[in-house]
Residue frames as qw, qx, qy, qz and C-alpha x, y, z in Angstrom:
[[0.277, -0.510, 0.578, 0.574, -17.28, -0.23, 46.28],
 [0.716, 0.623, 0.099, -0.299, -18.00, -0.15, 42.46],
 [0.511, -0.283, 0.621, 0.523, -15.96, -1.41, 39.79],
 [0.390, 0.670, -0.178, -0.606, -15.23, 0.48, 36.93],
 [0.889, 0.305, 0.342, 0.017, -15.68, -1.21, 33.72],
 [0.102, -0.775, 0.474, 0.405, -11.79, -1.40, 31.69],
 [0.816, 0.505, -0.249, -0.133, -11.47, -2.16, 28.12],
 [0.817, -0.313, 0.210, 0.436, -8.68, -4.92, 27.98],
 [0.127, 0.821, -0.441, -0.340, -5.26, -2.53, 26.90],
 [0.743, 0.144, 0.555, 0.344, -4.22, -3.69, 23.61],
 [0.192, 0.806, 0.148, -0.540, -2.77, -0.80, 21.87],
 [0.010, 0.210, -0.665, -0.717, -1.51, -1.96, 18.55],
 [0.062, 0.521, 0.826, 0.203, -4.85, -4.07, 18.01],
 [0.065, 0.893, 0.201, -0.398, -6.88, -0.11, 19.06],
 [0.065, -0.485, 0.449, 0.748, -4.18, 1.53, 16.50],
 [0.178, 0.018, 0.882, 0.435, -4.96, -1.01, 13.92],
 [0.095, 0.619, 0.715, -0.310, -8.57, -0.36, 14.49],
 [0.141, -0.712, -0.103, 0.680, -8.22, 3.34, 14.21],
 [0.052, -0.476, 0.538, 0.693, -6.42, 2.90, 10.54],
 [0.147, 0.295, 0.894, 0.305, -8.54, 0.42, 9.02],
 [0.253, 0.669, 0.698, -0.009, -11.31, 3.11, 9.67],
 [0.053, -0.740, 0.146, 0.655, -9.36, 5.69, 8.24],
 [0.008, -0.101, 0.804, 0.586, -8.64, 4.03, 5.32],
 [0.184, 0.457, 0.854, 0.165, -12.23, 3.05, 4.91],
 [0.008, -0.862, -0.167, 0.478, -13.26, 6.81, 5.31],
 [0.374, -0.284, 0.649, 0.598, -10.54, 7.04, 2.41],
 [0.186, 0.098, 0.908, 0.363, -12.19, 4.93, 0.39],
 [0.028, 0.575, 0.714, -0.398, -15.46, 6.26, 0.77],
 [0.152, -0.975, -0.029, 0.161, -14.97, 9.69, 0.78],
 [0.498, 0.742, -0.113, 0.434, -12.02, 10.50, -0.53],
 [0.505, 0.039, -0.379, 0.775, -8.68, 12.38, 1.63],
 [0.188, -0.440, 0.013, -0.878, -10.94, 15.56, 1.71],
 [0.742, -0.473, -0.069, -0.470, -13.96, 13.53, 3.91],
 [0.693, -0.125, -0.515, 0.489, -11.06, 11.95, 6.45],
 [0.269, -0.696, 0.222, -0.627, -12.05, 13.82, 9.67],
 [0.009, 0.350, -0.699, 0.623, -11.14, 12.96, 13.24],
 [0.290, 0.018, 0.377, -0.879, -14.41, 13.09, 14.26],
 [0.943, 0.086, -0.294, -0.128, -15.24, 9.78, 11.86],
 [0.387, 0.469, -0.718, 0.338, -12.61, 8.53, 12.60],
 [0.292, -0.128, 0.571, -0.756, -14.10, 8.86, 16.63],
 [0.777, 0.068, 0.149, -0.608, -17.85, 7.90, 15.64],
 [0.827, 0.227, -0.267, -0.439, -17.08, 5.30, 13.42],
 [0.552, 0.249, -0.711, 0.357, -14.62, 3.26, 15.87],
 [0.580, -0.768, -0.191, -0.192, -16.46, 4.47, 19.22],
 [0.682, -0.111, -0.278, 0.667, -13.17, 4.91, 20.49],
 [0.146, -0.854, -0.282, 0.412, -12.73, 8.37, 22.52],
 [0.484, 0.854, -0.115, 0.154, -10.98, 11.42, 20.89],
 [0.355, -0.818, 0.422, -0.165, -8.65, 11.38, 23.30],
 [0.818, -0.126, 0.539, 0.155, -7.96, 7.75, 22.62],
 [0.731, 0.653, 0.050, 0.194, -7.61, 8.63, 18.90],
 [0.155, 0.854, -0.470, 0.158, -4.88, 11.79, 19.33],
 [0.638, -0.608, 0.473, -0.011, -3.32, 9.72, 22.07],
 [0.791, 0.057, 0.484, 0.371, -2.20, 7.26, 18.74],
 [0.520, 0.310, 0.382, 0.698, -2.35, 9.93, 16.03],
 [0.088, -0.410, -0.344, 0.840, -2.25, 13.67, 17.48],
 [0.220, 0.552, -0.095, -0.799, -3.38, 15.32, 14.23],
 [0.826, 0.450, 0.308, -0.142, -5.18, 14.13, 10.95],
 [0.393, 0.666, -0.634, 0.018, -1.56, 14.20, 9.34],
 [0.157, -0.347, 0.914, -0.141, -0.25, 12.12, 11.53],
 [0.713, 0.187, 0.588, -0.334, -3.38, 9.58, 10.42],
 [0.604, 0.693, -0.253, -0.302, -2.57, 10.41, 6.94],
 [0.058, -0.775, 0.622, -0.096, 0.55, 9.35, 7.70],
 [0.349, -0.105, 0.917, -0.159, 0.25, 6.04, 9.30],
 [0.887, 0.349, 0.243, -0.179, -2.64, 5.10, 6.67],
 [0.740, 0.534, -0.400, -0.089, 0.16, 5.79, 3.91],
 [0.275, -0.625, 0.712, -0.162, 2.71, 4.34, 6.30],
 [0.701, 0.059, 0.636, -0.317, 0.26, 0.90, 6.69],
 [0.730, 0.659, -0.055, -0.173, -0.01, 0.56, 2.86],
 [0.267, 0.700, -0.661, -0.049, 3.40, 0.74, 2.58],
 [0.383, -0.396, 0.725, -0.413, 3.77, -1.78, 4.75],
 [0.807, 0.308, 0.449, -0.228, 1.27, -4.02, 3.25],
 [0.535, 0.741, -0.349, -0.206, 3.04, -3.52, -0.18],
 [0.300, 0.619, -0.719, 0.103, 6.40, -4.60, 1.34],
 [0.633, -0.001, 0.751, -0.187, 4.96, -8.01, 3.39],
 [0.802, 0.492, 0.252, -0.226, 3.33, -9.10, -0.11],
 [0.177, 0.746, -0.633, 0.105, 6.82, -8.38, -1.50],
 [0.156, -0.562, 0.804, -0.117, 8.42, -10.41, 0.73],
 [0.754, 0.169, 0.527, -0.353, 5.78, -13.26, 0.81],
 [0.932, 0.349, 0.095, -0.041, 6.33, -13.80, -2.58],
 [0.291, 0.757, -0.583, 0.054, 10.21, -13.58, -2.62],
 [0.558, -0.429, 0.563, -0.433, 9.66, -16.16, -0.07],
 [0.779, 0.342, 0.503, -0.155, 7.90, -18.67, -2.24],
 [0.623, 0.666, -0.383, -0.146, 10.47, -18.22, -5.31],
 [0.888, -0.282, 0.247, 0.265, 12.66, -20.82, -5.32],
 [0.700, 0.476, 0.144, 0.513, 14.56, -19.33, -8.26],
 [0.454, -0.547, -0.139, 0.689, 16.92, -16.22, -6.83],
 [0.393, -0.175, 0.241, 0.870, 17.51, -14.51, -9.71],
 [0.069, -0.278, -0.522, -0.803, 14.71, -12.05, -10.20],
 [0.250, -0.525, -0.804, -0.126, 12.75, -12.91, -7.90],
 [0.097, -0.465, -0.310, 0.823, 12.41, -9.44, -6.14],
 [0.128, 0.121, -0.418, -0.891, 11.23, -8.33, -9.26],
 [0.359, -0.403, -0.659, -0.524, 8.40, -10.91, -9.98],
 [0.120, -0.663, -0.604, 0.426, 7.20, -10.18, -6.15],
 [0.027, 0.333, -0.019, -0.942, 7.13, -6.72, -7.05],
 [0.272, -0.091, -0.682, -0.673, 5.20, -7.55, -10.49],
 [0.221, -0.437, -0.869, -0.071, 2.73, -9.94, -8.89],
 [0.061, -0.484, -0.578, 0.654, 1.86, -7.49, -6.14],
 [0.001, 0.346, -0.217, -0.913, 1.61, -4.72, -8.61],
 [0.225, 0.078, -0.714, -0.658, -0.09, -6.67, -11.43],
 [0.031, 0.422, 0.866, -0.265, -2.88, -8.50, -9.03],
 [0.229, -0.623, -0.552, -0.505, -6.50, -7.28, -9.37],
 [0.111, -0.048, -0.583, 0.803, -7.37, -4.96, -6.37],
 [0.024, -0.690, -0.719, 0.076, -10.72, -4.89, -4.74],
 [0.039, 0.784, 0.297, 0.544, -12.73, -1.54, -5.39],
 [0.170, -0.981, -0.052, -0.078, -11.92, -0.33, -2.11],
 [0.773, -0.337, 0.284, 0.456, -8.37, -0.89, -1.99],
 [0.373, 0.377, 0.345, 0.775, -7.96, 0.93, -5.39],
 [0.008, 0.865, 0.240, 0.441, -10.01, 3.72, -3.84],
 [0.656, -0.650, 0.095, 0.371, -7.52, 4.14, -0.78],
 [0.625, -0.184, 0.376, 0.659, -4.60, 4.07, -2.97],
 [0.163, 0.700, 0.446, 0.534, -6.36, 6.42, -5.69],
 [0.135, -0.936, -0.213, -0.245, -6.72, 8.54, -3.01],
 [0.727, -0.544, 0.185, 0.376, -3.10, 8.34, -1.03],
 [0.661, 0.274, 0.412, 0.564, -1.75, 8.77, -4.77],
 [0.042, 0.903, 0.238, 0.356, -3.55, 12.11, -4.94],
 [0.494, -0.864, 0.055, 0.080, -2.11, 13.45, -1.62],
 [0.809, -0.245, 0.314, 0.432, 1.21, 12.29, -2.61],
 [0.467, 0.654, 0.323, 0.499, 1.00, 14.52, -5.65],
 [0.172, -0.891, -0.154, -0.392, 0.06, 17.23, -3.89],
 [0.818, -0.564, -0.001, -0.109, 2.18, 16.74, -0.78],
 [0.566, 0.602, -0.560, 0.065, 6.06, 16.54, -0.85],
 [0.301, -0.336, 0.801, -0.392, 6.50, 14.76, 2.60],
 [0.833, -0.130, 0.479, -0.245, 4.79, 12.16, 1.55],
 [0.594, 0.764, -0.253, 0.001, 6.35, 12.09, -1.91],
 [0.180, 0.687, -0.653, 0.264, 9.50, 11.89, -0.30],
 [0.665, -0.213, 0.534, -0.477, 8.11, 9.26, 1.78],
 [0.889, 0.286, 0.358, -0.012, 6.97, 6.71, -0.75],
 [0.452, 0.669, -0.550, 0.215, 10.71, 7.63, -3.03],
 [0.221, -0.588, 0.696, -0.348, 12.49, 6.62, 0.11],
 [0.826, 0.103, 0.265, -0.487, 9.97, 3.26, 0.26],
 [0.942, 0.280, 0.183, -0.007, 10.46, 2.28, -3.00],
 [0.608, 0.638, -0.437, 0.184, 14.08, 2.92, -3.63],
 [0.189, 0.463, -0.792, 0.352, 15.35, 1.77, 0.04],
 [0.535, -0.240, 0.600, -0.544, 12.86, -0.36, 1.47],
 [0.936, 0.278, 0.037, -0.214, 11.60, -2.85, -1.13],
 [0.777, -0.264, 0.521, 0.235, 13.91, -5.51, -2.14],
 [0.335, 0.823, -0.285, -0.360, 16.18, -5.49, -4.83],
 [0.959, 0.222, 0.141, 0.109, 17.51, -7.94, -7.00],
 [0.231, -0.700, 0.390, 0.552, 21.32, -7.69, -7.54],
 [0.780, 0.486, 0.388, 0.066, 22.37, -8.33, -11.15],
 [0.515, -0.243, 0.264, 0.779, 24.75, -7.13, -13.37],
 [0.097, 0.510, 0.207, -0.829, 24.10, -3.96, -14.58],
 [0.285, -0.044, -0.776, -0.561, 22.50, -5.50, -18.39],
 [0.506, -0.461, -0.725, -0.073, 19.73, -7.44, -16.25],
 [0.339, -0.306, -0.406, 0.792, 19.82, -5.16, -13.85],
 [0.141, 0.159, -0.119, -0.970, 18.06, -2.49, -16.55],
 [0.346, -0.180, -0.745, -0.541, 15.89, -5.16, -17.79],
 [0.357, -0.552, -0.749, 0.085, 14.30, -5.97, -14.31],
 [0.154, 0.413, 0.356, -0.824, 13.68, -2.00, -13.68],
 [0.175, 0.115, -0.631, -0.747, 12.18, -1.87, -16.69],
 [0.400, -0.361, -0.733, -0.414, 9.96, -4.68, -15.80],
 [0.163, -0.320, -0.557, 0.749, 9.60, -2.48, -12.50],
 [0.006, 0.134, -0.173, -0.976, 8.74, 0.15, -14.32],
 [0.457, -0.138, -0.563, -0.675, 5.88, -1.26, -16.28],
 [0.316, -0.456, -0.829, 0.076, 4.32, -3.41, -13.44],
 [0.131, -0.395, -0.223, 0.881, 4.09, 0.48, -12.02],
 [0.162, 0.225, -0.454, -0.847, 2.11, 1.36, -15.03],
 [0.437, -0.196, -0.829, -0.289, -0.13, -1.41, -14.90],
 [0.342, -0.386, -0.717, 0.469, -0.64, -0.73, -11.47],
 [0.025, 0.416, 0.242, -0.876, -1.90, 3.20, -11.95],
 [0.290, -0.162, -0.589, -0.736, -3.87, 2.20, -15.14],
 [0.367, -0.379, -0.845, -0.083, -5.51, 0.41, -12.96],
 [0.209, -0.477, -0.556, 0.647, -6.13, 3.08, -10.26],
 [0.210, 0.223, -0.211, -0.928, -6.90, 5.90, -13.11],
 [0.620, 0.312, 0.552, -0.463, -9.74, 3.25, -14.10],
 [0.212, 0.365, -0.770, -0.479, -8.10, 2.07, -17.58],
 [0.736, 0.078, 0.495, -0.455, -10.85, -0.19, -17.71],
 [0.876, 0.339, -0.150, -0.309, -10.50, -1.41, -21.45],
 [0.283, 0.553, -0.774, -0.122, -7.90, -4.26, -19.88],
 [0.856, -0.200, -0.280, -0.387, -9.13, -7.56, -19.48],
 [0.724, -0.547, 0.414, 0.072, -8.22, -10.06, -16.81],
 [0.910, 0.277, 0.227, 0.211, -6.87, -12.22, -19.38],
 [0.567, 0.630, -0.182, 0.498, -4.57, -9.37, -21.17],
 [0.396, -0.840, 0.296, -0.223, -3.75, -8.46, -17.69],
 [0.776, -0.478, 0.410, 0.043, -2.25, -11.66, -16.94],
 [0.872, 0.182, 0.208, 0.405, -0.64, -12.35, -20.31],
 [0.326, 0.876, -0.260, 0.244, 1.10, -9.10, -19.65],
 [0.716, -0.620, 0.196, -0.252, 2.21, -10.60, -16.36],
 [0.862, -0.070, 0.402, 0.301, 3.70, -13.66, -17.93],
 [0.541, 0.795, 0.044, 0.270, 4.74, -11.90, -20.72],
 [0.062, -0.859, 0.266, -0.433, 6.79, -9.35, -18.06],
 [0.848, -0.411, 0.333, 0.039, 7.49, -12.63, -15.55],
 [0.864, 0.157, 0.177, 0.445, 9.91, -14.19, -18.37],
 [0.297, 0.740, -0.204, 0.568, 12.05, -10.79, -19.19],
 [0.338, -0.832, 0.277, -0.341, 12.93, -11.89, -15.44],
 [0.879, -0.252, 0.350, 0.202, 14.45, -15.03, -15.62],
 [0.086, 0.679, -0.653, -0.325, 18.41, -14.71, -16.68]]
């Protein structure tokens, strides 16, 4: 009698696996060089094990931009978590996340999710839906209410200079837009 050798089943930790080298394949290589078939080699995981989580390289697209999101809105919360001050404070989590430095590949994921999204209206409609019902919102009366999209707006702006490679801001004027954009949130 032989015994067969059996990975232990853990199938969110094998999912997780799956996306992290999709996204790095991303990053790399752009949406165009995101094949299955890395995806396979570069996780040793079977194909069959791949489709069995994500049938079709959409549906990988999918769950990378899904995962992102996802990461977006935990940082979110984390720091809504750690305000003690209520009023605004959806906003400055938003800022911070937005306004942080991102490592090089993390800006090349999102550079490249950003692209597809252009191009793409299901995912478009995807990341609208995201950021107008899934992030947190601050309630306010409708005066402060314009002021903290506003400073929505711009931490958005700060956040695709940075992915278009606006290079000529410094850390420094980064952060004293930060604080600058942190106080136009406190009522």
């Amino acid at each position: 009698m032989t015994l067969a050798h059996h990975r232990p089943k853990a199938p969110e930790q094998l999912r997780q696996t799956l996306l992290n080298c999709a996204a790095q394949i991303i990053s790399a290589e752009g949406l165009g060089g995101l094949t299955l078939d890395k995806v396979v080699k570069g996780t040793g995981i079977s194909k069959g094990g791949l489709q069995h989580h994500f049938p079709s390289k959409d549906a990988l697209i999918n769950a990378v931009f899904f995962d992102l999101q996802q990461r977006l809105l935990d940082e979110v919360n984390e720091g809504i978590a750690a305000d003690p001050n209520p009023g605004g404070r959806a906003t400055r989590a938003y800022l911070m996340a937005c306004g942080r430095m991102m490592p090089d590949d993390e800006q090349a994921i999102n550079r490249a999710l950003i692209a597809a999204m252009l191009a793409d209206p299901a995912l478009r409609d995807s990341w609208a839906l995201f950021i107008n019902n899934s992030l947190p919102q601050d309630e306010a009366d409708p005066e402060f209410a314009e002021q903290l999209l506003l400073c929505r707006l711009a931490a958005d702006g700060l956040w695709f200079a940075t992915l278009c490679g606006y290079h000529n801001i410094t850390d420094g004027q980064r952060q004293a837009l930060l604080a600058r954009l942190l106080i136009l949130t406190e009522k």
